[in-house]
Every structure is written in C-alpha cells, then in structure tokens.
MIDRENBA-437318 format. One record per residue (C-alpha): residue number from 1; chain; x negated, y, z negated. Coordinates in Angstrom, 1 decimal, padded with zeros to 4 digits. Each point is the difference from the previous one (the first is absolute). Last residue first. Layout:
% residues N
[NUM, "A", [X, Y, Z]]
...
END
This chain:
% residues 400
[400, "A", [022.3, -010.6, 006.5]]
[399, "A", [000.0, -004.0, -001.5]]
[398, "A", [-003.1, -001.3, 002.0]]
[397, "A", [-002.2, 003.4, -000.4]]
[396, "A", [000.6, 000.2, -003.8]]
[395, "A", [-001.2, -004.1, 000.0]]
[394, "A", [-003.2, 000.6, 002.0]]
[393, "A", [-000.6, 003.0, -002.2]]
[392, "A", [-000.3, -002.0, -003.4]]
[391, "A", [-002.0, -002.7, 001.8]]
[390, "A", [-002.5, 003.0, 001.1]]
[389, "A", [-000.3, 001.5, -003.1]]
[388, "A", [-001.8, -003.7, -001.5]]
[387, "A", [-002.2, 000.5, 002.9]]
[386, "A", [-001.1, 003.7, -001.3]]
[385, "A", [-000.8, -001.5, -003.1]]
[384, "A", [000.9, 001.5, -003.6]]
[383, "A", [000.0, -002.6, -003.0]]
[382, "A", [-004.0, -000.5, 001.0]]
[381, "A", [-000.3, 003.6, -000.3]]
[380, "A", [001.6, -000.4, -003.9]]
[379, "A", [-002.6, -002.9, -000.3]]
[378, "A", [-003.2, 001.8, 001.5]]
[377, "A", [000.6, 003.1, -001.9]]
[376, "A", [000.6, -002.1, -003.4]]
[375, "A", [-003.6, -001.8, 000.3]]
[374, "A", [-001.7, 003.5, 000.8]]
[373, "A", [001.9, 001.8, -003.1]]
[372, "A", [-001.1, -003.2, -001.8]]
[371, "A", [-003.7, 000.3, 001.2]]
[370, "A", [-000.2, 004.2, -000.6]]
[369, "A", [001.0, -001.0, -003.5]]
[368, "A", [-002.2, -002.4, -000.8]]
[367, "A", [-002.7, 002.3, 001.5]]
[366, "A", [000.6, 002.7, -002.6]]
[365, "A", [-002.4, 002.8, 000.2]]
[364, "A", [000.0, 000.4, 003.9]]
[363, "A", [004.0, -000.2, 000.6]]
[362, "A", [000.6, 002.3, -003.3]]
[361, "A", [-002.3, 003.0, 001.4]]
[360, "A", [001.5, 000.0, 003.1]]
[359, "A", [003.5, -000.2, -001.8]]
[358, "A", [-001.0, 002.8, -002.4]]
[357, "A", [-001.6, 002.2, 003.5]]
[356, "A", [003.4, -000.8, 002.0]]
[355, "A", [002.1, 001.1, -003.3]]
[354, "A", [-002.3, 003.2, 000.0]]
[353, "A", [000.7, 000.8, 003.7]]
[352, "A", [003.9, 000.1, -000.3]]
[351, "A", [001.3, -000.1, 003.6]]
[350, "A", [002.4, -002.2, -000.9]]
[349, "A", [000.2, -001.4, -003.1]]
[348, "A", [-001.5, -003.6, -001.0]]
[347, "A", [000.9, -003.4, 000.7]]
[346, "A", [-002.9, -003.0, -000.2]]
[345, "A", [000.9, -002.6, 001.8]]
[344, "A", [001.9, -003.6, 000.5]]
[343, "A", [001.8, -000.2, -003.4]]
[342, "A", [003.0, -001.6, 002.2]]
[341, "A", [002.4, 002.6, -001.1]]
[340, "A", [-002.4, 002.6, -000.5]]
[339, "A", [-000.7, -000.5, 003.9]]
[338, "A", [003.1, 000.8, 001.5]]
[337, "A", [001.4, 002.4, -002.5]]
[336, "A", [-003.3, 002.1, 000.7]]
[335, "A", [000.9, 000.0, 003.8]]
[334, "A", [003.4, 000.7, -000.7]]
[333, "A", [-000.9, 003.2, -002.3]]
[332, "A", [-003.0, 001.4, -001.5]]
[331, "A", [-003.1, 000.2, 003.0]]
[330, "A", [-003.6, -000.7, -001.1]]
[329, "A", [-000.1, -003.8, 000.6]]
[328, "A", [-003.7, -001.0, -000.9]]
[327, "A", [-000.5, -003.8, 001.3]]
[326, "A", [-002.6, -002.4, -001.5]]
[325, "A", [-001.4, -001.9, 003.2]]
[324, "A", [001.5, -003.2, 001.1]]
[323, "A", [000.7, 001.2, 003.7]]
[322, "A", [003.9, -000.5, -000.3]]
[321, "A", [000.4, 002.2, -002.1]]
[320, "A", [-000.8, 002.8, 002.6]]
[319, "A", [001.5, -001.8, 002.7]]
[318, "A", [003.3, 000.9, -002.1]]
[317, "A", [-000.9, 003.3, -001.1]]
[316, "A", [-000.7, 001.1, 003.4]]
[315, "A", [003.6, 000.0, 001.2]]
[314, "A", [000.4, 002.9, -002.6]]
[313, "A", [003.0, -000.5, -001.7]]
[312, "A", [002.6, 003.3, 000.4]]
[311, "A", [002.7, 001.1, -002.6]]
[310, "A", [-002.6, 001.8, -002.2]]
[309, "A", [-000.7, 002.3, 003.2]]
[308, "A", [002.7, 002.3, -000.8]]
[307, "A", [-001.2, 001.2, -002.8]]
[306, "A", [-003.1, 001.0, 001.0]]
[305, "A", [-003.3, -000.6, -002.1]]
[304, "A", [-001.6, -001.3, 003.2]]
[303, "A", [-000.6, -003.6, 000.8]]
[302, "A", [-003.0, -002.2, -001.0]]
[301, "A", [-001.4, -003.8, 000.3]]
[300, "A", [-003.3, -000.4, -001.0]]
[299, "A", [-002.4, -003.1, 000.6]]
[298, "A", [-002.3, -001.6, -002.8]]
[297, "A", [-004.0, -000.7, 000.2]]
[296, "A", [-000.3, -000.1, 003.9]]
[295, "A", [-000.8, -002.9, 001.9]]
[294, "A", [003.6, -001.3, 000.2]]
[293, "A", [001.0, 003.3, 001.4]]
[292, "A", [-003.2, -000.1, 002.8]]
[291, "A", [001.3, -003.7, 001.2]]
[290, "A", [003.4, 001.1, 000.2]]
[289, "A", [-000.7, 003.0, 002.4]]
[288, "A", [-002.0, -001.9, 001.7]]
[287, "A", [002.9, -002.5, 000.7]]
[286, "A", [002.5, 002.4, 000.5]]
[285, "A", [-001.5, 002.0, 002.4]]
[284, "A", [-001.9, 003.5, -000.5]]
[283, "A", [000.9, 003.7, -000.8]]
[282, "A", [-002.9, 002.1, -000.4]]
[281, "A", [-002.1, -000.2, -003.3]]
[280, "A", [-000.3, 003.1, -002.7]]
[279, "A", [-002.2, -000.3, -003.0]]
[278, "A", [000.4, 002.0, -003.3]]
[277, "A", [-003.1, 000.4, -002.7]]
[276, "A", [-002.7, -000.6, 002.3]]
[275, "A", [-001.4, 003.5, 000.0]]
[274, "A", [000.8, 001.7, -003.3]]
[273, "A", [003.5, 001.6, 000.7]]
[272, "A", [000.8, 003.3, 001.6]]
[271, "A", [000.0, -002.3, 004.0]]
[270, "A", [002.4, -001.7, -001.9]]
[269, "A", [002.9, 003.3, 000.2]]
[268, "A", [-000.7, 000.0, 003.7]]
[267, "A", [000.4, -003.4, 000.5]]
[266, "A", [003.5, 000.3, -001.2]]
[265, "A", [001.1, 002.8, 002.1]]
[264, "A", [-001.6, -001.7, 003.1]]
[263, "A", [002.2, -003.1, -001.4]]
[262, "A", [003.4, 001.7, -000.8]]
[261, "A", [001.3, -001.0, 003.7]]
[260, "A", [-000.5, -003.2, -000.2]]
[259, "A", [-002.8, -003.1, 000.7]]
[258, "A", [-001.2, -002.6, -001.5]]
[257, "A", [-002.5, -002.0, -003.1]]
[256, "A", [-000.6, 002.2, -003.0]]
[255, "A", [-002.4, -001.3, -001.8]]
[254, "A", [-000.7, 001.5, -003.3]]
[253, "A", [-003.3, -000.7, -002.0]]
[252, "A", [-001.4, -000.4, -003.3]]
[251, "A", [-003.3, -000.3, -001.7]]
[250, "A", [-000.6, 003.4, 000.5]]
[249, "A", [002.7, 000.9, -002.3]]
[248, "A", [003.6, 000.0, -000.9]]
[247, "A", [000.7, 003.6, -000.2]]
[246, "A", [000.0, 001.2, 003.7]]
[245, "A", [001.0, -003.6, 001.1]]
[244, "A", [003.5, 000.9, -002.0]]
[243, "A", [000.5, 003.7, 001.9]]
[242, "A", [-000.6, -001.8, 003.1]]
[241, "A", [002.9, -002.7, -000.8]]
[240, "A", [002.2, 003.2, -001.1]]
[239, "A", [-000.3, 001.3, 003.1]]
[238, "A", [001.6, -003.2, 001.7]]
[237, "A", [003.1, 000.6, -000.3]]
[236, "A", [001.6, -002.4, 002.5]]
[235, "A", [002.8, 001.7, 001.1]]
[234, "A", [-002.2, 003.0, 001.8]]
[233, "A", [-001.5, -002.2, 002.1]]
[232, "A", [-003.1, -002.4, 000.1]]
[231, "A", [001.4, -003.2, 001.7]]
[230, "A", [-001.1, -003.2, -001.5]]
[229, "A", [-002.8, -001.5, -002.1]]
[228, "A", [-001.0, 001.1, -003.1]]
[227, "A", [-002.9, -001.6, -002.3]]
[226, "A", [-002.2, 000.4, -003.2]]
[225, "A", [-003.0, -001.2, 000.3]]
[224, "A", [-002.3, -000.5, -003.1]]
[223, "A", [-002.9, 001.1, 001.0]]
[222, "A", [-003.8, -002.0, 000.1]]
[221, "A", [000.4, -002.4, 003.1]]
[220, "A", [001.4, 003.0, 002.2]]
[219, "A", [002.0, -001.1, 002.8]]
[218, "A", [-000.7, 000.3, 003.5]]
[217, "A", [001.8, -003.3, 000.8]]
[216, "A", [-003.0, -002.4, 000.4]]
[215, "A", [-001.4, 000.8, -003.5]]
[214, "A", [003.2, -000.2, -001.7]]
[213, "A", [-000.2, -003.7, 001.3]]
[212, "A", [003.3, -001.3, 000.4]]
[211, "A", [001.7, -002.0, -002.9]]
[210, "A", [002.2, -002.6, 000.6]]
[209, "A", [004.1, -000.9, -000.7]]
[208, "A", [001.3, 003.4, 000.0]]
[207, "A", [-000.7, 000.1, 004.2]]
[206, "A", [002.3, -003.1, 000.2]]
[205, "A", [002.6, 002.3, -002.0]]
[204, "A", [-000.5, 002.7, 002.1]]
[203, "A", [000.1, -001.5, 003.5]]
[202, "A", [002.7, -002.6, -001.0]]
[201, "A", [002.6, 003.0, -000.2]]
[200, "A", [001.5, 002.9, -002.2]]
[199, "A", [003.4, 000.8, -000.6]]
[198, "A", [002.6, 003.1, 000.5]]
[197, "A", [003.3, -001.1, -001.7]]
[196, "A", [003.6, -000.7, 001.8]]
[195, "A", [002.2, 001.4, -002.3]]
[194, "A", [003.8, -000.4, 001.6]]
[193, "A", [002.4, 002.5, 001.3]]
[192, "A", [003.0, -000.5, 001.8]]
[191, "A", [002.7, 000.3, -002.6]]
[190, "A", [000.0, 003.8, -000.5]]
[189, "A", [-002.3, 002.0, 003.1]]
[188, "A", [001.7, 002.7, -000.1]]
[187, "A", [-002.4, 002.6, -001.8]]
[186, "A", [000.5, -001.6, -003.4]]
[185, "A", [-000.5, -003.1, 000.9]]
[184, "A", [-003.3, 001.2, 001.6]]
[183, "A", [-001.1, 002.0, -003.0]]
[182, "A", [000.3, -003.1, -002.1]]
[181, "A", [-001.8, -002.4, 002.2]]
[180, "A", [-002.9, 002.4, 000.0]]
[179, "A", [-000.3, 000.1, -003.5]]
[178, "A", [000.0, -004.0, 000.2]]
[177, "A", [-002.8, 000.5, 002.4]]
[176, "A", [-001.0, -001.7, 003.4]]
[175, "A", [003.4, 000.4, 001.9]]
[174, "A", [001.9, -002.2, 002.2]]
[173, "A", [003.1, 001.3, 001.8]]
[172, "A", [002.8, -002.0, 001.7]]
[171, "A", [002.8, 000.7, 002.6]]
[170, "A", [-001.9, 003.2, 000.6]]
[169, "A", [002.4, 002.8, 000.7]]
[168, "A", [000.7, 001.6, -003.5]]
[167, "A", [-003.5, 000.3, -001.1]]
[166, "A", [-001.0, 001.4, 003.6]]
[165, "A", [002.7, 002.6, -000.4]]
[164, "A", [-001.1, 001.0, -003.1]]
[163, "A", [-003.2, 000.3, 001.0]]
[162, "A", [000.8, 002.0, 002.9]]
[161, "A", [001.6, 002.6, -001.5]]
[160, "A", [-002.8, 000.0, -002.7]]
[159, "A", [-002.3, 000.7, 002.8]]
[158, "A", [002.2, 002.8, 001.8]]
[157, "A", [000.0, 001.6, -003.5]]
[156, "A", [-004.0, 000.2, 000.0]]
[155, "A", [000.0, 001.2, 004.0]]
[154, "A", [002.4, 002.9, -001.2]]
[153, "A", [-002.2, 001.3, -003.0]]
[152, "A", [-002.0, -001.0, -002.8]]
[151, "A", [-003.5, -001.2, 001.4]]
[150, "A", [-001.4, -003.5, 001.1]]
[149, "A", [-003.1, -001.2, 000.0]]
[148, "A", [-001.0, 001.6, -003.5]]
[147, "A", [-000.5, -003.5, -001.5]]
[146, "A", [002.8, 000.0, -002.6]]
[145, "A", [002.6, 001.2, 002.9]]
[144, "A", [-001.3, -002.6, 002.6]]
[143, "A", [000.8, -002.1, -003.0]]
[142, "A", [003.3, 000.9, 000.1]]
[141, "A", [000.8, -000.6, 003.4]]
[140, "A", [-000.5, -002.8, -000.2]]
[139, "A", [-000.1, -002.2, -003.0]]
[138, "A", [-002.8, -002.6, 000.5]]
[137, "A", [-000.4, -003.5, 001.6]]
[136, "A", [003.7, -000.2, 000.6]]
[135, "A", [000.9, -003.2, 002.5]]
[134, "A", [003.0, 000.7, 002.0]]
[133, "A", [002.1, -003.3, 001.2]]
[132, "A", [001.7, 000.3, 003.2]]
[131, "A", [003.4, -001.9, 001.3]]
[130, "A", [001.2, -000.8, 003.5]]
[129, "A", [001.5, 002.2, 002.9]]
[128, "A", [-002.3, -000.1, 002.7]]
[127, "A", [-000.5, 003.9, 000.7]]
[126, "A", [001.2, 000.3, -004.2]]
[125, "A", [-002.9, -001.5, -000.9]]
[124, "A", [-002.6, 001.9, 002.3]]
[123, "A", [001.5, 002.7, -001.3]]
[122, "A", [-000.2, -001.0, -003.6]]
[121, "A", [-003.5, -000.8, 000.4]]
[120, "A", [-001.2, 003.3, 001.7]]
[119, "A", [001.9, 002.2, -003.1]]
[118, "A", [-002.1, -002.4, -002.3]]
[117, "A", [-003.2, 000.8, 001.4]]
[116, "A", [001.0, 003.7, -000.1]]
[115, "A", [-000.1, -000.3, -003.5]]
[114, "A", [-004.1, -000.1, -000.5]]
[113, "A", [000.1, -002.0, -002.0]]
[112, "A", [001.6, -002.3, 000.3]]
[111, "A", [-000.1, -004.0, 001.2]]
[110, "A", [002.8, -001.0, 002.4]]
[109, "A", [001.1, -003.2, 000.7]]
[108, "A", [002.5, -000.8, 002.7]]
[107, "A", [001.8, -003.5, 000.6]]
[106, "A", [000.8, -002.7, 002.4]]
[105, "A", [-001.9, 002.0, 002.6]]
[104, "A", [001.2, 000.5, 003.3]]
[103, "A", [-003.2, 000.2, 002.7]]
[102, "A", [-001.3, 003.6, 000.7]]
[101, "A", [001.1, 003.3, 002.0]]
[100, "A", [001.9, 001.6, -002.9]]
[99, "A", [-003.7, -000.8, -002.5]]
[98, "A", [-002.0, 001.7, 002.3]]
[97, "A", [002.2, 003.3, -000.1]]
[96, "A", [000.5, -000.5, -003.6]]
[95, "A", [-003.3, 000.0, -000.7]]
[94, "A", [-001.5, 002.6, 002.2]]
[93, "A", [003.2, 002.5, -001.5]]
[92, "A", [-001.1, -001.0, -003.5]]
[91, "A", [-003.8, 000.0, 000.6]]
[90, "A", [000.5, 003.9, 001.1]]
[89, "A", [002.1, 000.4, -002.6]]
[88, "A", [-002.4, -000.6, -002.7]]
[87, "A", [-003.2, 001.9, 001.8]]
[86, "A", [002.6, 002.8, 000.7]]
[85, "A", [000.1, 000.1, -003.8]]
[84, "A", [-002.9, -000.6, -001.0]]
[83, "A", [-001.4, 002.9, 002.2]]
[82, "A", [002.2, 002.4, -001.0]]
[81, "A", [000.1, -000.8, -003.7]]
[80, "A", [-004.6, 000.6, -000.1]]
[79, "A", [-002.0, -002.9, 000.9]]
[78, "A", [-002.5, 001.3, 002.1]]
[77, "A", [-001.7, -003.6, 001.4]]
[76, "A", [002.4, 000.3, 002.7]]
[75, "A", [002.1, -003.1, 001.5]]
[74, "A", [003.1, 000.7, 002.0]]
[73, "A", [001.0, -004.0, 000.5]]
[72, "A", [-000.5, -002.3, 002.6]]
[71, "A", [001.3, -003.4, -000.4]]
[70, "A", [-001.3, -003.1, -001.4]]
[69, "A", [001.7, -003.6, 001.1]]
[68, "A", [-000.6, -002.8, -001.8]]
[67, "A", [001.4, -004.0, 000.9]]
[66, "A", [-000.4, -001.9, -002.8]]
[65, "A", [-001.7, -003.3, -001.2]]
[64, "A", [-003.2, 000.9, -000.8]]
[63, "A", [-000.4, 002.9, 003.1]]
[62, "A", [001.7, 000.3, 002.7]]
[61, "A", [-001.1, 003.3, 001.7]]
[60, "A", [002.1, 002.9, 001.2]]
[59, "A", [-001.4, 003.5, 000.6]]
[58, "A", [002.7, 003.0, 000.5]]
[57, "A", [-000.4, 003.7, 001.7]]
[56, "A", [-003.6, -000.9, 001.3]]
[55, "A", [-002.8, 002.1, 000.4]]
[54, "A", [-001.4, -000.2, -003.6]]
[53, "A", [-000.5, -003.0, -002.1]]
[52, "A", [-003.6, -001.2, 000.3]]
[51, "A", [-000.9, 003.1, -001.0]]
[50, "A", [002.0, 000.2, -003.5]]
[49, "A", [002.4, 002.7, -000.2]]
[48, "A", [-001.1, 002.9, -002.4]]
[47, "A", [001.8, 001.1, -002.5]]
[46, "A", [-002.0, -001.9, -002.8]]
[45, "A", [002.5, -001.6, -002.0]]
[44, "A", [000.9, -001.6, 002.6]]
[43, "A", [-000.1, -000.1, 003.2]]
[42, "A", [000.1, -003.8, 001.3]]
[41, "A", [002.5, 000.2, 002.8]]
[40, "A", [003.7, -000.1, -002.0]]
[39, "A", [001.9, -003.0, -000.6]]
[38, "A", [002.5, -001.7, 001.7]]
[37, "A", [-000.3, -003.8, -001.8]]
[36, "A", [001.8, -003.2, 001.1]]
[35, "A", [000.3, -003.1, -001.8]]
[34, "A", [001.3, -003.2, 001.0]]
[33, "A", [000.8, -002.0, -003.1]]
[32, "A", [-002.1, -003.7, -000.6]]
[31, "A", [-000.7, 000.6, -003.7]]
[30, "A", [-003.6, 001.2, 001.3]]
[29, "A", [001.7, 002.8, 002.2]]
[28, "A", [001.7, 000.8, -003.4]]
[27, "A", [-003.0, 000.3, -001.9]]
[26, "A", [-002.2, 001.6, 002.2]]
[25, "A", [002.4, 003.0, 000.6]]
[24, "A", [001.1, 000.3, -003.3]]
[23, "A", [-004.0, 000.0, -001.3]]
[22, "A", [-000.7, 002.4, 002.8]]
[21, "A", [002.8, 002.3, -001.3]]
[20, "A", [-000.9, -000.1, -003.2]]
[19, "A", [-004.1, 000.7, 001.2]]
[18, "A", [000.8, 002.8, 002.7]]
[17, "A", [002.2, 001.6, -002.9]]
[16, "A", [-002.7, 000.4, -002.4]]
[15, "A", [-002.7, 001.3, 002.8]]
[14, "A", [-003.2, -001.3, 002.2]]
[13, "A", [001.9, 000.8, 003.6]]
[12, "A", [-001.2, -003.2, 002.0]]
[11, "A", [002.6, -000.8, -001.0]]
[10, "A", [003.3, 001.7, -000.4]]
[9, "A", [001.2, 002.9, -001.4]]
[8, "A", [003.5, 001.5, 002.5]]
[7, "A", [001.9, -002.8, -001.2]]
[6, "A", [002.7, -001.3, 001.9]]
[5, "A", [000.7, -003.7, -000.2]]
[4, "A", [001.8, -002.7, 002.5]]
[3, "A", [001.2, -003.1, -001.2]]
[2, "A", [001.5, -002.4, 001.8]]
[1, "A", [001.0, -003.0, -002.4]]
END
C-alpha cells in the first residue's frame, strides 16, 4: 500500500502523538508499505520554530523508510485561542496544498488532534478519490474545552461542526479509548470505529531490565523518588503531588520531568517547600527519560478531578509500566479500569493529596507489595505494544 499520513506532531517534536505516529510510520514502512508523512516544521510545544527549519515553506527528507515533508506553520510561544487556532489552520492549508501536488496514495491517515488535520486528509482524499482512516488520540474539541484552549462561542460550535463531519467522512476511524469509541458512534461515526490502544515500546521495557546508577542521573541516593514525566498542564493535576511531598518528608522527593503551561505556577508553589522537596527537569528523549524513571523509587501517573477527563488514558501510563517500577495511577476512570484489571498499580483519586501520601507511605513500608505492583506493570505493558497496534492498523488501512 501507499500510505500517506498527516500529523502535525512528529519527530523530532518529543510529544504523545509524535511517538504513535512514529510507531505507525515505522511499522508499516517496515511491513514493506510506502509511507509518506506531511508534518509540520519542528515547533512544538514550544512556539518557536526550530533553527534549522526556518526559510523554507516545505522540507522533505527520507527518512526510515518514508518520505517526510514539514511545512510552515504560524508558530508563537503565546498560546492563547487565536494563536492555536491560526497555528491549526495554518498546517491545514500547508498540508493540503502539499499533499494536492503529490504522488496518489492508496490511502489517507489522519491522526487528530488538532481537527484541522483531519479536514486536510479528507481533501486530499476526495482530490484522488480513495478512502481515509482518522485516528483519535483525544476528543477534540472537547478537550480544548477542559483545557481552557477553547471558549464557548462561534469558533467552539464551528469545531463540533466539524467533528461531526469528520466522523461521518472517514471510511474508518480508530480511537484509543473505549469511552472515546462511544462518543464517536454517537457523533456519526456508527460502524467504523475500532479501539486501537496507546502502547509502549522496546525502549522502556529494555530500560526496565537494569538499574542505572542514581548517582549518574542526578538522583538522590537517600530519598525515595517519586516520579512524573510528561506535559505539566492543567489536566494533569499536579498540585496535589506538591501538596503530598509537603507532608511526606525529607526523605522524599518529587520529580517532575517536562514542560506545560502550569509549570512556572507549579514551581512557584515548591519554591514554599523545604529545599529539595520538589525537583523540576526539562523535557528529554526517550531513552533518558526511561533511564531516570527506572531509577526513581515509583512513577505517578495523574489527571485532574474533571469529569470529562475519566474517558482519556494517558499515553504515559503505558511506558510507565513498562519501566518495572511500582506505578501510582491517580486518575478514577478508564485509566484506573485499565490497570485494576491487570492489578498493575496502585489507583487512588485524583488530585487527592492524602491518598498520594497513604500510597507513598504503603510503597516504602511494604516492599512485597511495591515488587508485585512492579511485576504486574511490566506484564499488563507487555499486553500493550505499540508494534502489536501496528498489525491492527495495517488491516483497518487494507479494508477502508
């Protein structure tokens, strides 16, 4: 098959949907497809496009097995609704443009959010009449709603508009989340939807497998480590996390490992702790970041006490098993389902600091138990592969 993909995350851009749709685009050029990628110019989620980027309306490179091309986008580290939103249509209009003047594919795929992505997919599509498959990462628009991204009003009814429209045009729709599967059939997508789970890779389970030196990593020898990696926003909820390290102790530290918008806030409320208490690290690649989470004592895994967050998995959770480290899931709904199945964490409330300080306090006190949550994390990430996703896709994309 011809493949060609629009996502506007790709690599280098360090993000949730640069890693699915890497692990699509690897897997299928590997299976012998030819893939093609329009993706934005590495921008993200800083604002800023990268320097070796600039200049240049569209960058091709082939690269593992597929042919890449980034386009300009409007990129602007302010990220208030204007600016997202010409920074969404701005990749739509690049991508379709670039995508009218290219080779036929044999079939479209699409990976959303933003929405746009999929508007520049179906017109591409439609320009040489054959079939496109959307891939939902997350509800949009309505978690631009649960972030603050997106207010009531015209631009918010134009995005449901769309949606819908999407849902009905795409020959086939994957989504991550049995929740999500739901809302989609519901919102005319009924009879093209299948669960296509977020995974984890080698990196993370070869990285469970031996212990770095704490030493080596910056980590103290003398704390228990408790450790977070991923954006810092407002659906994480990570005040509660600082409110814990407040009452466990000098013997205990938070890591907080990324970037987001609620992290200046965040470090402002730890510089009122005792010195050391809460620790923030930049953004780094997979491998290091795998290395420091299997050095650290246990890993977290949050979302805000919102409602409409229960539907949504963290992509995180998956690598974070995956590490062999006792995981704390502090999120209630799909995410909890997940794991309580498989006994494969610890599940408290979110955004409850108290449960965070009990389960803290239960992971140093009982090592047997820290092992078997470890044990179970490993097995139920095991169950969830990236590579195992991509068989399941290959067959969606031959029968669209």
């Amino acid at each position: 098959m011809r493949v060609l993909l629009f996502t506007q995350y790709y690599r280098p851009e360090i993000t949730a949907a640069a890693m699915r749709t890497e692990a699509f685009v690897d897997g299928l050029a590997a299976r012998g497809h030819e893939v093609g990628v329009i993706c934005e110019v590495p921008s993200h989620p800083q604002g800023v496009i990268e320097p070796g980027y600039r200049g240049k309306a569209v960058f091709r490179s082939a690269e593992d097995g597929a042919l890449v091309r980034r386009v300009w986008v409007y990129a602007r580290p302010s990220k208030n609704a204007v600016s997202r939103i010409t920074n969404y249509a701005s990749y739509a209009l690049m991508a379709t443009a670039v995508g009218f003047r290219g080779p036929r594919p044999d079939v479209v795929l699409a990976s959303s959010p933003p929405l746009p992505v999929g508007a520049a997919a179906a017109a591409v599509a439609r320009r040489f009449g054959v079939p496109w498959v959307l891939d939902v990462r997350d509800l949009w628009p309505d978690i631009a709603v649960v972030l603050g991204q997106l207010p009531e009003g015209p631009p918010l009814e134009a995005a449901r508009r769309l949606e819908r429209g999407l849902y009905r045009s795409a020959s086939r729709i994957t989504a991550v989340t049995e929740p999500f599967k739901t809302h989609i059939e519901a919102n005319g997508g009924e009879g093209k939807v299948s669960v296509l789970y977020n995974g984890t890779s080698p990196t993370y389970l070869d990285a469970g497998r031996t212990d770095p030196d704490r030493a080596q990593l910056g980590l103290a020898a003398d704390r228990f480590v408790l450790t977070y990696a991923g954006n810092i926003g407002i659906a994480q909820g990570l005040e509660a996390a600082l409110e814990a390290a407040d009452a466990l102790g000098d013997d205990f530290q938070l890591l907080l490992l990324g970037n987001g918008p609620r992290r200046p806030a965040l470090e402002e409320m730890a510089g009122r702790l005792p010195a050391g208490r809460v620790e923030f690290r930049d953004l780094v690649p997979p491998e290091e970041a795998a290395r420091i989470m299997r050095a650290s004592d246990a890993l977290l895994v949050p979302l805000a006490r919102n409602p409409e967050l229960r539907a949504y998995v963290p992509s995180k959770l998956f690598d974070a098993c995956a590490i062999g480290r006792p995981v704390v899931v502090a999120t209630g709904g799909e995410p909890e389902r997940l794991v309580s199945e498989e006994d494969a964490a610890i599940c408290i409330p979110p955004e409850d600091s108290a449960a965070l300080v009990d389960a803290i306090g239960r992971l140093r006190t009982e090592p047997e138990l820290a092992e078997r949550f470890s044990r179970q994390a490993v097995a139920f990430a095991s169950q969830h592969l990236r590579e195992r996703g991509v068989d399941q896709l290959e067959e969606i994309l031959a029968v669209a």
